[in-house]
C-alpha positions in Angstrom: -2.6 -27.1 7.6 -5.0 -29.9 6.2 -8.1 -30.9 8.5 -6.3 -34.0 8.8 -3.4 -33.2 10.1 -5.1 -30.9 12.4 -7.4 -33.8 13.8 -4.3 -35.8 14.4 -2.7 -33.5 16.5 -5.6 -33.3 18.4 -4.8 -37.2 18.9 -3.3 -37.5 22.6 -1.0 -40.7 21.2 0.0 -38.7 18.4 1.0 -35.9 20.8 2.8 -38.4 23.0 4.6 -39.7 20.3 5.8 -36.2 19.2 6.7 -35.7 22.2 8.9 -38.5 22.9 10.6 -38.2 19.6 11.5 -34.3 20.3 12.8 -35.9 23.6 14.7 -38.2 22.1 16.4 -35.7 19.4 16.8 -33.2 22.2 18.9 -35.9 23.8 21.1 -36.8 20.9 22.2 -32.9 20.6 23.0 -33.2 24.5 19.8 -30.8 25.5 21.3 -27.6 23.8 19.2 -24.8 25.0 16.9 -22.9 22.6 16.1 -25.8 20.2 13.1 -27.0 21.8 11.0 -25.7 19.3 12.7 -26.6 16.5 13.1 -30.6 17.7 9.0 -30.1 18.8 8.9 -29.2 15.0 10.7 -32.0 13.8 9.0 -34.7 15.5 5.9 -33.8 14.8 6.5 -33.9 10.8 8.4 -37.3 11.3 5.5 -38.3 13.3 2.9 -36.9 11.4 4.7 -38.3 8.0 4.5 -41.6 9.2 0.9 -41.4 9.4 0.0 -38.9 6.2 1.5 -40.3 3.1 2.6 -37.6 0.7 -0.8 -36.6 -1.0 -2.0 -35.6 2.8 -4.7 -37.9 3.1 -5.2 -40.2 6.2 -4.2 -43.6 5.4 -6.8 -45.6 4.0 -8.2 -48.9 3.6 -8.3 -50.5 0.1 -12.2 -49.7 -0.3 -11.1 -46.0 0.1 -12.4 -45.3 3.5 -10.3 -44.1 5.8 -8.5 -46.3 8.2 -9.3 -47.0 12.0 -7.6 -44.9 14.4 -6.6 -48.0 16.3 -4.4 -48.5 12.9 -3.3 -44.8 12.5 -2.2 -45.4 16.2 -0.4 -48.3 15.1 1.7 -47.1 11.6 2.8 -43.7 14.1 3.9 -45.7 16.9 6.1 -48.1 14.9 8.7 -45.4 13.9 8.7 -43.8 17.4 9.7 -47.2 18.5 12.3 -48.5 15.8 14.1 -45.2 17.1 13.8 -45.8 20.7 15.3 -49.2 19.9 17.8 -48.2 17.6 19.0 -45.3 19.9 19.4 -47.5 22.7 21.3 -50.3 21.0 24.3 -47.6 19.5 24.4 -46.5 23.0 27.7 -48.2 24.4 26.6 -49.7 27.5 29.3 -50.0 30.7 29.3 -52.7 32.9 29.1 -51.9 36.5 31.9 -52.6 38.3 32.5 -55.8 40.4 31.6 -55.6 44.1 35.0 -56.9 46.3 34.8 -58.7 49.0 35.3 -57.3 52.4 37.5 -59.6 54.9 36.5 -59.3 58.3 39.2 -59.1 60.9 39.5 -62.4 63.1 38.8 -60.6 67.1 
């Protein structure tokens, strides 16, 4: 594993990210027992993808150095988020059912 990659891990919003996206694939396959560590796994490539572009270097600026964490933050959170979004909008949503009124008997 690169030095990189390892430092990001280390990142507490990189972690949280991970771990909302292996939430959020646990969910889809309906919590089946004994995956946990294989949607940990997956989330934390998709995550760490997002951030590491494929020659596994941190993203960088254009002058070579590399970029801010505030920006690293930034390019990992937008994915995490376009799924949250996307996986609540193919969710078919129910409306709640209409409350009836109750007549009270005349005494």
């Amino acid at each position: 594993m690169s030095d990189v990659k390892t430092e990001l891990l280390k990142n507490e919003t990189v972690r949280r990210q991970i771990a909302e996206r292996a939430y959020l694939l646990a969910e889809n396959h309906h919590f089946a027992p004994g995956r946990e560590m294989e949607f940990w796994l997956t989330a934390e490539e998709e995550v760490i993808s997002t951030v590491l572009p494929a020659n596994g270097t941190a993203n960088s600026t254009s002058n070579g150095k590399p970029a801010p964490i505030k920006a690293v933050r930034k390019a990992a959170a937008k994915p995490v988020v376009a799924k949250v979004i996307e996986s609540a909008v193919e969710a078919p949503v129910k409306a709640a059912p209409r409350k009836r009124a109750v007549k009270k008997a005349d005494a």
